[in-house]
DOKOLDREN-557190 format. One record per residue (C-alpha): y, x, z. Coordinates in steps of 0.2 Angstrom, whole numbers, plus 2048, in hexadecimal, padded with zeros to 3 digits. Each point is the difference from the previous one (the first is absolute). Example, Ala and Ser with C-alpha at 12.3 -4.5 7.8 and 13.67 -1.06 7.14 Angstrom:
2
7EA83E8278118067FD
END
This chain:
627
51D5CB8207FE7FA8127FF80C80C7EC7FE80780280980F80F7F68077F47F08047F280A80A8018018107EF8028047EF8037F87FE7EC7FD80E7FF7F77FA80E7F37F07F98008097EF7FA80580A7EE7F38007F07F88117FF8088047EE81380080E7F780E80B8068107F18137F78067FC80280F7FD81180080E8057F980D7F88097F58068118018147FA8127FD7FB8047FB8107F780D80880880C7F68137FA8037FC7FC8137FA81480280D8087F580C7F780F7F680480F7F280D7FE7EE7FD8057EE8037F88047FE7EF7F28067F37F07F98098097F08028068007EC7EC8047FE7FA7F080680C7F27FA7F17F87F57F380280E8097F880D8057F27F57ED7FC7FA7FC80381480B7F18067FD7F67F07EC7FF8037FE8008128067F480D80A80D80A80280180F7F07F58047F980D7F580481080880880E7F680281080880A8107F87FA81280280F8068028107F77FE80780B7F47FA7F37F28057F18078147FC7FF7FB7F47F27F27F980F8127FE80A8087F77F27F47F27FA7FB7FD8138107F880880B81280080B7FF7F08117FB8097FE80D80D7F980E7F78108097FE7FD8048137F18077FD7FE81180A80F7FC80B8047FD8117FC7EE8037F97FE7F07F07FF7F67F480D8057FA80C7F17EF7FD8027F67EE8038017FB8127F67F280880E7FC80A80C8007F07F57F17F67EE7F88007FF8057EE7FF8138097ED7FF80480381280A80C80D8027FF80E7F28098118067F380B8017F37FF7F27EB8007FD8007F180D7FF7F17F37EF7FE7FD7F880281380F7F28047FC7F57F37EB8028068047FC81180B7F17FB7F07FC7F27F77FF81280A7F68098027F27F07EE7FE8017FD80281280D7F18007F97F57F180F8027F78008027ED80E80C7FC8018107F180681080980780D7F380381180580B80A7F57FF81380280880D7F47F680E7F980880C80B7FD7F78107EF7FF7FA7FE8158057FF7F88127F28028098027F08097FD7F77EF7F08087FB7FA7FC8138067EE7FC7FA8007EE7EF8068087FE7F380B8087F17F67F38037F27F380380C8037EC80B8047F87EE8127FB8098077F27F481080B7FC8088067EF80681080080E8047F28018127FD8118057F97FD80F7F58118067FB7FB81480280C80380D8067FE81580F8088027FC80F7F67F38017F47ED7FC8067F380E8037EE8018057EF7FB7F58037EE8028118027F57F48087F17F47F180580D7F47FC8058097F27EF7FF7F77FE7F18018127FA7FB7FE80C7F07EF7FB7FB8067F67F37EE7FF7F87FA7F981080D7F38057FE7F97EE7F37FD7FF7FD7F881180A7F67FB7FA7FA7F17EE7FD80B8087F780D80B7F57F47EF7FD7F77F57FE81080C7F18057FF7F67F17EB8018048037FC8107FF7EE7FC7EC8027FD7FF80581280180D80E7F580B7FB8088047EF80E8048097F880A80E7F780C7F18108047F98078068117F080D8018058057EF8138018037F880B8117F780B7F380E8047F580A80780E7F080B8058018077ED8118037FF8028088117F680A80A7FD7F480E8017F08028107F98048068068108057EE8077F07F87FB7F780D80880A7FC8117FC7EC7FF80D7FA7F68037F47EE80B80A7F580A7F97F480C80B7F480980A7FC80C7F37F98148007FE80C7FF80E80C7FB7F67F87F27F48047F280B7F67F47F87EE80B8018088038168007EE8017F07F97F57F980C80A8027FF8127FD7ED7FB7EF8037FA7FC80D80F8037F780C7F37F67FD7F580C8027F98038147FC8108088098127FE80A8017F180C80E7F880C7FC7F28058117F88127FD7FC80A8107F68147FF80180C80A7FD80D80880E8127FB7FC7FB7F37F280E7FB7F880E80C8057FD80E7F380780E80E7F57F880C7F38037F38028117FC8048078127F37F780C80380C80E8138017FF7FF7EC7FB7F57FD81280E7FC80B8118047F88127FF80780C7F47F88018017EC8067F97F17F57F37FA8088017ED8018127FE7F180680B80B80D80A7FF80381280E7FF80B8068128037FD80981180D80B8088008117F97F180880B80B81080480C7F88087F37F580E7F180780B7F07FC7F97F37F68037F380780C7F37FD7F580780D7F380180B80E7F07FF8037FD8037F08078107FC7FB80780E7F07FE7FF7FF8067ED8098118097F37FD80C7F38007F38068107F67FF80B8117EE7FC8047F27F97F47F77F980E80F7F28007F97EE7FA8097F07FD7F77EE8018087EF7FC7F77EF80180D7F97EF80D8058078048127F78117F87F78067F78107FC80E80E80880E7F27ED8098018027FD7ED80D8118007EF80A8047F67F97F480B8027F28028128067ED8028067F67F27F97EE8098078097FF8138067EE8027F57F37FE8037ED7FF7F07F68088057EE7FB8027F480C7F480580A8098078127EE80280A7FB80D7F080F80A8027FF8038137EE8067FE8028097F080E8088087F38038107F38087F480C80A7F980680780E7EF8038077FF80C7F381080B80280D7F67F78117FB8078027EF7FA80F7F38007FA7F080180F7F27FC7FE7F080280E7F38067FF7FC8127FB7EE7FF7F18057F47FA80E80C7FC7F280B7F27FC7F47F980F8058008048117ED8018047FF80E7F381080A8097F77FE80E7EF8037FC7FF80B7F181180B8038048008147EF8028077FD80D7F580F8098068058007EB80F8077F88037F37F78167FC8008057ED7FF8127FD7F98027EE80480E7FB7F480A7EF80480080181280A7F380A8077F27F78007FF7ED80B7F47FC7FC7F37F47ED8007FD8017FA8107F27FC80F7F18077F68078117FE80A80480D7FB80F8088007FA8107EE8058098008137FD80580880F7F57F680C7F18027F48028117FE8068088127EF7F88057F480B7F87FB8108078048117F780D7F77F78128077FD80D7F37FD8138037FC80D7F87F681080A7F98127FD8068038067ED7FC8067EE8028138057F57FC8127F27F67F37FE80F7F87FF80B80F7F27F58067F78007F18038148037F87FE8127F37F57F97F980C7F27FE80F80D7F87F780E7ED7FB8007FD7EF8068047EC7FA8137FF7FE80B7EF7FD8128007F98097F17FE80F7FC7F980A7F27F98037F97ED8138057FB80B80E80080280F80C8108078088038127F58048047F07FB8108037EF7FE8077F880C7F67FF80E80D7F280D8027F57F880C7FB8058147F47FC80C8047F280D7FA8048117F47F28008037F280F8108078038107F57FE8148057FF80F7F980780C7FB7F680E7FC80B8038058128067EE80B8027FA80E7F77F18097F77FA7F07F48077F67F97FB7EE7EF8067FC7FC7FC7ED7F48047F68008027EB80E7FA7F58067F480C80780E80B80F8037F38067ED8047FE80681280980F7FD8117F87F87FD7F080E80380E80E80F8067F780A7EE7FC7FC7FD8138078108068117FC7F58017F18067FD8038128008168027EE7FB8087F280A7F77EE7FC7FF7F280E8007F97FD7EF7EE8097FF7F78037F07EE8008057F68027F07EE7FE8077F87F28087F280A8037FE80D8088137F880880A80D8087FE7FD81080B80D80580E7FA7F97FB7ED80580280681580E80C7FB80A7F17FA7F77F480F80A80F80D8107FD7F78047F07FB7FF7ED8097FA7F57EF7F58067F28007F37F07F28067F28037F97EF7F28007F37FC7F57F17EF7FB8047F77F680A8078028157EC7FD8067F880F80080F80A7F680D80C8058077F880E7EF7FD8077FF8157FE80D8038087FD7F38107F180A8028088127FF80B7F680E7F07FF80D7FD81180181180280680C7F880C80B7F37F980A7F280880B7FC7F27FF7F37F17F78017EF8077F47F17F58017F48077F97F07F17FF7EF7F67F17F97FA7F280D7EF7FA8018037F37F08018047EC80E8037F98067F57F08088077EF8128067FD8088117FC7FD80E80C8127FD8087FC7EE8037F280480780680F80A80C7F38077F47F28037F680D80D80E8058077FC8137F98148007F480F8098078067F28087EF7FE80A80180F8048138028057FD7F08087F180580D8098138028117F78057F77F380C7F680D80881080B803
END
């Protein structure tokens, strides 16, 4: 049999095929995904998910004069594929390659970038807009998972869309999970109305029936939409929620049935005003591990697409690990010394390790969905009440709440302790979830305690120093391994806004800040071996309050001060450090090596490091011209 997905090269080409080639189609496009990912890891089950939906999507509209928009890009490697991408899409996630997520700048068939999720239906409302503000008759589709759908952004959008009557569809993707499984009232929502089977059958059999009467006119067809409205109030105690909110609702039907996808999207389309197409897939479809173990299935590392089995990691006692399981057993310990101890995740228990606690103390850690805003003043109301919560959430997500850090937990003077996981640069997910932004965001607000560990055992101190204080606190630390295999110390208290040195030196000092001080540390070693010229290396640990101190101790003693940090140079560390400067006299030179005022592209962390100019050799490089 001739290989289908060979000859498309963009949507038009597929949408030259007879429908009855589309199941072909299908196949050879989750095939491909599947021997593409086993090779070079990426979103895998979310992608697997949608095969069928973004086959019918591409085969009924006119993409990309209609505009489709992805919320998030976890479901759209087979987008990538059918749209231009298939040659290159071994790249995906690498340095110089495809992105991970759609990117305007990628392709026109990427109606908006995807990285952070909720955003789809506003996007696709404003564009709605602009299509009419502009005369132009164009479909725009917004595609949001069930997950992203625990956003508060969506329900603001969904609000607003159903109110204006915008002339968008709206395709709900209802496959019960994000990354792990979904939680809140509108996940039993869904639920009830996917297992009504009494219900969905016979709506159907009304609406089937409606439409062969519709041929004696409008109003035959119009009293079988009241009824269809009426059996929804019988079988559910309200009315269905997206009606309610302004909206046409049509399913649910079978993600996976391309045929009834594509009939569909053909017939809705026709329709104008706010619509939403109910669509229920499956997470993994097709790959049976993928199936069973949605969570572990998410984002794997490289596997064997015959047998199923993962590629097997170095034995974990013989590397560091991951700071994210540090965090994680320590706040269980935490946890067991204090019952006023809280966890909070917005989805992200599995990935941040806040899952250890919950599994340990499932009525202490709570996962909020997507829904980052909710977290921070849950957190807020908690700690209004005598609780010592942890609120975790990865540092480019926190950005989706600053205004509740600000007004909810810092003006209050709360306890409330952020541990802002996947700080700095996280390799291949790229320029939508770097961590690039927290230390400038954060330093800025008043009452607010910032640090960043030089290690797992320092993480864990800090958390230490976190729990026995009494005001807004913010760790961050970066995604990967620690430095110790035996991190698991009993904990102190830091001296908060005091630093250490870590080498004495002469002429040039290196003030870091987090992780990135180790590469700093061993830098100042290779320079002195090769030239018996030592740097000052300085561990600073808090960017606010900065030890000022120790800043105009080293401002006495040496000529050039470099700062190295893995965030953004405006407004960051270095910045902090310039202004300990002032208060001191200072003629020398500062060198401040971090991220520029740009965004930084995909790769893995070293390529990255490298690109910045933040790797050992940077680093060596700036020490040696500086000595």
């Amino acid at each position: 049999m001739e290989n289908l997905l060979d000859h498309i090269e963009t949507p038009q080409d597929l949408r030259k095929l007879g429908i009855e080639q589309l199941p072909q189609v299908c196949k050879e496009l989750r095939d491909f995904i599947i021997d593409e990912s086993s090779r070079n890891p990426g979103h895998f089950g979310a992608s697997l998910g949608t095969v069928e939906l973004t086959v019918a999507l591409h085969y009924a509209f006119n993409t990309p004069e209609d505009r489709l928009i992805w919320d998030v890009g976890h479901q759209a490697y087979g987008h990538k594929i059918l749209t231009g991408r298939k040659k290159e899409f071994s790249t995906n996630r690498k340095f110089g390659g495809l992105s991970g997520f759609p990117n305007p700048q990628e392709s026109d068939y990427d109606s908006f970038i995807a990285g952070h999720s909720s955003i789809s239906i506003s996007a696709a409302t404003g564009m709605a807009i602009a299509a009419k503000a502009k005369g132009e008759e164009r479909q725009i589709v917004a595609v949001i998972g069930d997950g992203a759908l625990t956003g508060g952004e969506a329900f603001e959008a969904l609000d607003y869309a159903g109110g204006s009557k915008a002339d968008i569809l709206v395709i709900l993707n209802d496959n019960d999970m994000a990354i792990d499984a979904n939680v809140g009232g509108l996940h039993q929502y869904l639920i009830d109305v996917i297992t009504s089977k009494t219900y969905n059958k016979l709506r159907d059999k009304t609406w089937n029936f409606s439409t062969r009467l519709s041929q004696f006119g409008p109003d035959i067809r119009d009293f079988f939409k009241k009824m269809i409205r009426g059996l929804k109030s019988l079988f559910f105690k309200e009315s269905n929620l997206f009606e309610s909110l302004g909206f046409r609702y049509f399913g649910p039907i079978d993600g996976h049935n391309v045929f009834q996808l594509t009939r569909t999207l053909q017939d809705i389309q026709k329709i104008q005003g706010p619509k939403l197409l109910h669509v229920v897939t499956q997470k993994g479809k097709g790959f049976k591990p993928a199936e069973e173990e949605q969570t572990e299935w998410h984002a794997p590392r490289k596997f064997d697409k015959q047998t199923g089995e993962m590629i097997p990691l170095p034995d974990k006692n013989t590397i560091p690990p991951k700071y994210q399981e540090v965090f994680g057993e320590t706040l269980l310990e935490l946890a067991q010394k204090d019952k006023r101890v809280m966890g909070v995740t917005p989805a992200m228990a599995t990935g941040c390790s806040m899952n250890i606690l919950m599994k340990a103390m499932p009525d202490r850690a709570f996962d909020v969905g997507i829904a980052e805003q909710h977290a921070v003043t849950m957190s807020a109301g908690m700690a209004k009440e005598g609780l010592i919560p942890f609120c975790n959430i990865y540092s480019t997500f926190m950005q989706r709440a600053y205004d509740q850090v600000i007004h909810d937990v810092a003006l209050q003077n709360l306890h409330v302790i952020f541990c802002l996981d996947r700080a700095g640069l996280v390799g291949a997910d790229g320029v939508t979830h770097h961590g690039l932004f927290d230390i400038p965001y954060m330093r800025a607000v008043p009452n607010m305690i910032v640090g960043a560990p030089l290690n797992e055992k320092e993480l864990r101190n800090m958390m230490y120093t976190a729990y026995l204080g009494s005001q807004p606190f913010a760790i961050r630390y970066p995604r990967g391994n620690g430095e110790f295999l035996d991190w698991k110390q009993e904990m102190a208290e830091l001296p908060i806004g005091k630093g250490e040195c870590l080498r004495e030196g002469k002429k040039v000092a290196v003030l870091t800040i987090g992780h990135v001080g180790n590469t700093a540390l061993k830098a100042a070693d290779k320079v002195y071996t090769e030239t018996g010229k030592m740097a000052g290396v300085y561990n600073m640990r808090w960017v606010k309050p900065i030890d000022k101190e120790l800043v105009q101790q080293v401002a006495r003693s040496y000529n050039i001060i470099i700062t190295v940090e893995d965030g953004m140079l405006a407004g960051g560390f270095g910045s902090a450090v310039l202004e300990a400067l002032q208060e001191c006299p200072f003629a020398g030179k500062v060198v401040r090596l971090g991220i520029n005022d740009e965004f930084v592209p995909h790769g893995t962390q070293q390529e990255l490091y490298k690109l910045c100019g933040i790797d050992f050799d940077g680093i060596v490089s700036c020490i040696e011209n500086n000595l």
